[in-house]
C-alpha positions in Angstrom: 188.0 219.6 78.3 184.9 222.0 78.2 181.9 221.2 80.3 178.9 221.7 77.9 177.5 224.6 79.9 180.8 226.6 79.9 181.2 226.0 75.8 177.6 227.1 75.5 178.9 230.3 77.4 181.5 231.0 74.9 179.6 230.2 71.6 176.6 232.4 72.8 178.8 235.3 71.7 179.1 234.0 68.5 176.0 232.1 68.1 172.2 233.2 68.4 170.7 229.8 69.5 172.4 227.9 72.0 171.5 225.3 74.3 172.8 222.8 76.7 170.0 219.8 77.3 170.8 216.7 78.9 174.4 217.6 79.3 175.3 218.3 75.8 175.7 221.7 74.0 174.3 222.1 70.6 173.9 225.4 68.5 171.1 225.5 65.8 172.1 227.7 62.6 170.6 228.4 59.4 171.6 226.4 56.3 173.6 229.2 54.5 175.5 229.7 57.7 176.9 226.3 58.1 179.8 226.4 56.8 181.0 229.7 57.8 179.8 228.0 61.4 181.9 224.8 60.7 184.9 226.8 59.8 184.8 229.0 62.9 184.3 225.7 65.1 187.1 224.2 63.5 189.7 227.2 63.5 189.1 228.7 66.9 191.8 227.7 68.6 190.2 227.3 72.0 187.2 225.5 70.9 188.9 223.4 67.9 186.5 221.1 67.1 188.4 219.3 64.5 186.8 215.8 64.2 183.0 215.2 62.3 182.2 211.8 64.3 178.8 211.8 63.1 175.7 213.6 61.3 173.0 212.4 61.5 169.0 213.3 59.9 165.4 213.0 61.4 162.0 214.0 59.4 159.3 215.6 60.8 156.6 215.3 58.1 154.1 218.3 58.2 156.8 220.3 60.3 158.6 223.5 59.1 161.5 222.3 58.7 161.0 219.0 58.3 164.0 217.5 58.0 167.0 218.1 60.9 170.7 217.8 60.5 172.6 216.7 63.7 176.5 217.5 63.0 177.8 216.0 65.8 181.8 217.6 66.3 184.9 216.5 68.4 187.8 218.2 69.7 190.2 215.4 69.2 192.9 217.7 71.2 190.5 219.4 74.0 188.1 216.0 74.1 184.7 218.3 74.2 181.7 218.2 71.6 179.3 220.0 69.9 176.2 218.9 68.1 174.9 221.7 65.1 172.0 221.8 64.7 169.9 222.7 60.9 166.8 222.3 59.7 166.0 221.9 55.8 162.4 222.5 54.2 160.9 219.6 52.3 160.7 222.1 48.9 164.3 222.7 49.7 166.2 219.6 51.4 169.3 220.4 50.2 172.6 221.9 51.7 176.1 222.5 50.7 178.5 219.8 51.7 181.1 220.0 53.9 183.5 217.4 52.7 186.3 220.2 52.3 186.3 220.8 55.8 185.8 217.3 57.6 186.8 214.4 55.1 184.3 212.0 57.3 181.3 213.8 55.7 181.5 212.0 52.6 180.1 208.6 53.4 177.9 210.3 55.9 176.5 212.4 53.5 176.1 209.7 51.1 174.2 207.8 54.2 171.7 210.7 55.0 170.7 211.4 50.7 170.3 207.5 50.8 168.0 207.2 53.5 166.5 210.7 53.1 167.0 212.0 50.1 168.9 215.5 51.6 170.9 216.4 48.5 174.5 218.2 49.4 175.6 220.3 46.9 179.0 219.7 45.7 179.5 216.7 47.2 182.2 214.6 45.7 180.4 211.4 44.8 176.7 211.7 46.3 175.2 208.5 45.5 173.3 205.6 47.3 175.7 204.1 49.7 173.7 201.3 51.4 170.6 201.1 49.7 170.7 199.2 45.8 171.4 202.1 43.0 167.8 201.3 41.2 166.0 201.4 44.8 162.8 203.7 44.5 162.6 206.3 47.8 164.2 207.2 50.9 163.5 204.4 53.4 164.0 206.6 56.8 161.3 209.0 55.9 158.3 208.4 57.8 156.4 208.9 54.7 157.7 205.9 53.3 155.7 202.7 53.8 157.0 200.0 56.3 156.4 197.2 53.5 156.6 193.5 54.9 155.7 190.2 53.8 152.9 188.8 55.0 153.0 185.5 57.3 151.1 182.8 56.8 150.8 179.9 59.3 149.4 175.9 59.8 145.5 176.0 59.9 145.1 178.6 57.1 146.2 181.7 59.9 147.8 185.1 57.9 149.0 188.0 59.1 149.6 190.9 56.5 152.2 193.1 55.9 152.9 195.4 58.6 151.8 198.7 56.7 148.3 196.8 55.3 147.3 195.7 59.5 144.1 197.6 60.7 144.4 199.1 63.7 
């Protein structure tokens, strides 16, 4: 197994942005170099990071990007990760899926379109996964209103919603 700093060593020749925080390596790359990146991750024999365990989405509203991939990789045989980094525009919050190379992306992609509407092209079946079919928006954005039900108690007490409180 890799320590994170020595794998951040040997991508730096292949990779422009490289970093090692909190004792994990992760490499940031531009959306039309993913899956060139993801292939040379997975086919470098000393690196052979052959397992997608997770990926993962954050928004960052009035941020360019705003929205952030996390593809968090395993090397089932070596036992080091990777996290891969990319960041998607809100005018373009789409990417090309990866599916062909790690089968694992499929629900995952289907978890991050649900939740934040990031649209991978070519996907195999990208549709809602957790969220009801006819459901209106993309509940992890932190545009998207927190919603509640307002409580009411003995004595004529209410409490609203959560997004109509004042502060």
């Amino acid at each position: 197994m890799m320590e994170p700093a020595e794998l951040a060593e040997r991508l730096g020749a292949h990779f422009s942005d490289v970093q090692v925080a909190r004792g994990e390596a992760a490499v940031i790359v531009q959306p039309e170099e993913l899956h060139a990146s993801l292939e040379y991750l997975r086919a470098d024999s000393d690196i052979e990071l052959d397992f997608l365990s997770d990926l993962s989405a954050t928004d960052w509203p009035g941020s360019v990007p705003r929205f952030w991939l996390a593809y968090q990789l395993y090397s089932i045989r070596l036992g080091h990760r990777l996290r891969v980094k990319v960041g998607l525009t809100e005018e373009e919050a789409r990417i090309a899926t990866v599916t062909g190379l790690y089968p694992t992306a499929d629900w995952l992609e289907r978890e991050v379109f649900d939740f934040f509407g990031v649209v991978f092209d070519g996907h195999p079946d990208l549709r809602r996964i957790l969220m009801p079919d006819d459901w209106e928006g993309h509940p992890l954005r932190k545009d998207y209103a927190l919603g509640g039900t307002g409580t009411h108690y003995r004595g004529g007490a209410f409490i609203p919603p959560v997004d109509q409180r004042g502060m």
